[in-house]
C-alpha positions as YAML, in Angstrom:
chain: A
units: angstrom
residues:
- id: 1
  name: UNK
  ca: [-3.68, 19.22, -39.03]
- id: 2
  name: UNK
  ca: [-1.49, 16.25, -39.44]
- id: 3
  name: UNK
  ca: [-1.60, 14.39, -43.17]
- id: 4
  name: UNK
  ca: [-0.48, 10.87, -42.44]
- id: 5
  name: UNK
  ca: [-2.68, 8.21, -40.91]
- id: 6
  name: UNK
  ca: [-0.41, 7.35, -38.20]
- id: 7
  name: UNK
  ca: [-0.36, 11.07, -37.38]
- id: 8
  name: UNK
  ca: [-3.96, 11.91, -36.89]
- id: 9
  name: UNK
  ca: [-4.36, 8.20, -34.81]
- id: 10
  name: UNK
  ca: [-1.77, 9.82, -32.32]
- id: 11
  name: UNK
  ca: [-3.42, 13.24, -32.31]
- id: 12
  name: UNK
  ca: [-6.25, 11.19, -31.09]
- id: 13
  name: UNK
  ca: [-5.10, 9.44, -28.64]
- id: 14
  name: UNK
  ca: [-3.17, 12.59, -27.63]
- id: 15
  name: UNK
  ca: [-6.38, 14.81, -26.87]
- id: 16
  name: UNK
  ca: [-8.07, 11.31, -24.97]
- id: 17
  name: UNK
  ca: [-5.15, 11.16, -22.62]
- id: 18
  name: UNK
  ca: [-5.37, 14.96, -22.20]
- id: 19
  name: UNK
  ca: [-8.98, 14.57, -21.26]
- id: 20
  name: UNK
  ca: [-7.88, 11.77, -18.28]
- id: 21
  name: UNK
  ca: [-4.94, 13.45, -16.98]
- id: 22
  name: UNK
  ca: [-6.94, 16.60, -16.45]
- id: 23
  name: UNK
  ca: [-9.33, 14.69, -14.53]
- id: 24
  name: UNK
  ca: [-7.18, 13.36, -13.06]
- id: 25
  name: UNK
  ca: [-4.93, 16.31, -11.95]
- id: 26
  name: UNK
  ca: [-8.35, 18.87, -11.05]
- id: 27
  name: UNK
  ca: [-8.66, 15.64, -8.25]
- id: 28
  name: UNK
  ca: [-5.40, 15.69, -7.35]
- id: 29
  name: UNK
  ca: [-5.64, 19.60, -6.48]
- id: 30
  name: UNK
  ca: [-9.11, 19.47, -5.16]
- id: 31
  name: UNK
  ca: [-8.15, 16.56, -2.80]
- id: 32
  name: UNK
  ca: [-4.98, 18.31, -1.46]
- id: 33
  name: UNK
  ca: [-6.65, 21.53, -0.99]
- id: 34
  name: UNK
  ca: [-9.39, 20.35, 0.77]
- id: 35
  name: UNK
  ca: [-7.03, 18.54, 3.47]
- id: 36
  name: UNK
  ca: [-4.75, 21.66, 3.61]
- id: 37
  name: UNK
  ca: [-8.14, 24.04, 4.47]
- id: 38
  name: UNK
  ca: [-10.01, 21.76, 6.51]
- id: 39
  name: UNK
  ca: [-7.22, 20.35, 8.54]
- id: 40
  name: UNK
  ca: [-9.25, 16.98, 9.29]
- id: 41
  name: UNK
  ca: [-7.48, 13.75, 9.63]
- id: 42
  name: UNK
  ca: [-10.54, 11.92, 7.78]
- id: 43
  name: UNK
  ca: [-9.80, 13.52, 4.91]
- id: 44
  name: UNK
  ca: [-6.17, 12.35, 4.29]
- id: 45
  name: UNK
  ca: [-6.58, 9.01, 2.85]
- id: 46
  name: UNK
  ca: [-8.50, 10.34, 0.26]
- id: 47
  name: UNK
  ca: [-5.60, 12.78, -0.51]
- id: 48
  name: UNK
  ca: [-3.32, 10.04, -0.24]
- id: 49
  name: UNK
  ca: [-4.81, 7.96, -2.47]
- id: 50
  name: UNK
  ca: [-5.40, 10.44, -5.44]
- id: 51
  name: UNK
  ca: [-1.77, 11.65, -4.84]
- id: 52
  name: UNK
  ca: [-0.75, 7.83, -5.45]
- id: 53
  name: UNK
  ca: [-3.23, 7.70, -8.60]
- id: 54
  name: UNK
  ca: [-1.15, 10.51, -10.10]
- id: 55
  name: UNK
  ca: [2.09, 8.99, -9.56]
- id: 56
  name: UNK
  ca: [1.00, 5.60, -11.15]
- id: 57
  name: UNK
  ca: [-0.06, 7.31, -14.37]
- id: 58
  name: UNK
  ca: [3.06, 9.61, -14.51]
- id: 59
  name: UNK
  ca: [1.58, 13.03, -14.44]
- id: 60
  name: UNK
  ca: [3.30, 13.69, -11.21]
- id: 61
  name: UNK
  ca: [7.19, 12.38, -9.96]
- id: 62
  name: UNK
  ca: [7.29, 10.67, -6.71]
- id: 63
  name: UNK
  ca: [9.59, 12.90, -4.77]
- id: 64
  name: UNK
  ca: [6.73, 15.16, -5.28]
- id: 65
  name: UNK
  ca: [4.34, 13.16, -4.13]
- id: 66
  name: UNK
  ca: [5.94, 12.47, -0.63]
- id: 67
  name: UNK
  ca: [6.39, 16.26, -0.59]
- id: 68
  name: UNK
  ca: [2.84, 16.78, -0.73]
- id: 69
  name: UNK
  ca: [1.82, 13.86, 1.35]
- id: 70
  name: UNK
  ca: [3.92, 15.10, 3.64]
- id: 71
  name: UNK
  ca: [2.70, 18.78, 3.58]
- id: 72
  name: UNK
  ca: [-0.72, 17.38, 3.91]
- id: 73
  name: UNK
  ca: [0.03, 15.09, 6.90]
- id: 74
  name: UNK
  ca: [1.50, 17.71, 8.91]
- id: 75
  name: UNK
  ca: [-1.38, 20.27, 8.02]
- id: 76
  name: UNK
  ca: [-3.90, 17.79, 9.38]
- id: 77
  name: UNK
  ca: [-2.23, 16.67, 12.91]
...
């Protein structure tokens, strides 16, 4: 456990950001799955737009999110 005040302030904001980016990735993988087994066109902005969510708050890099925007957009013509 950290000691110094500074130190248990960023363990806390550590584990709230944890929380968030979890979130945030289970709808990132839930959204791209559900495009890559359904194959419907109505689902891709959905996927698009979660897969733009995670690049804005850096938990994925955008090369890898045109990869799987990609990936998704041919599984769904």
């Amino acid at each position: 456990m950290p000691i110094l005040k500074n130190a248990k302030k960023a363990l806390r904001v550590s584990e709230r950001k944890q929380v968030i980016n979890r979130q945030v990735k289970t709808k990132l993988k839930t959204g791209v799955d559900k495009v890559l087994k359904s194959k419907k066109v109505a689902d891709l902005p959905q996927a698009f737009s979660t897969i733009d969510k995670a690049v804005k708050k850096n938990l994925i890099h955008k090369n890898k999110a045109a990869r799987l925007k990609a990936r998704v957009a041919k599984a769904a013509k």
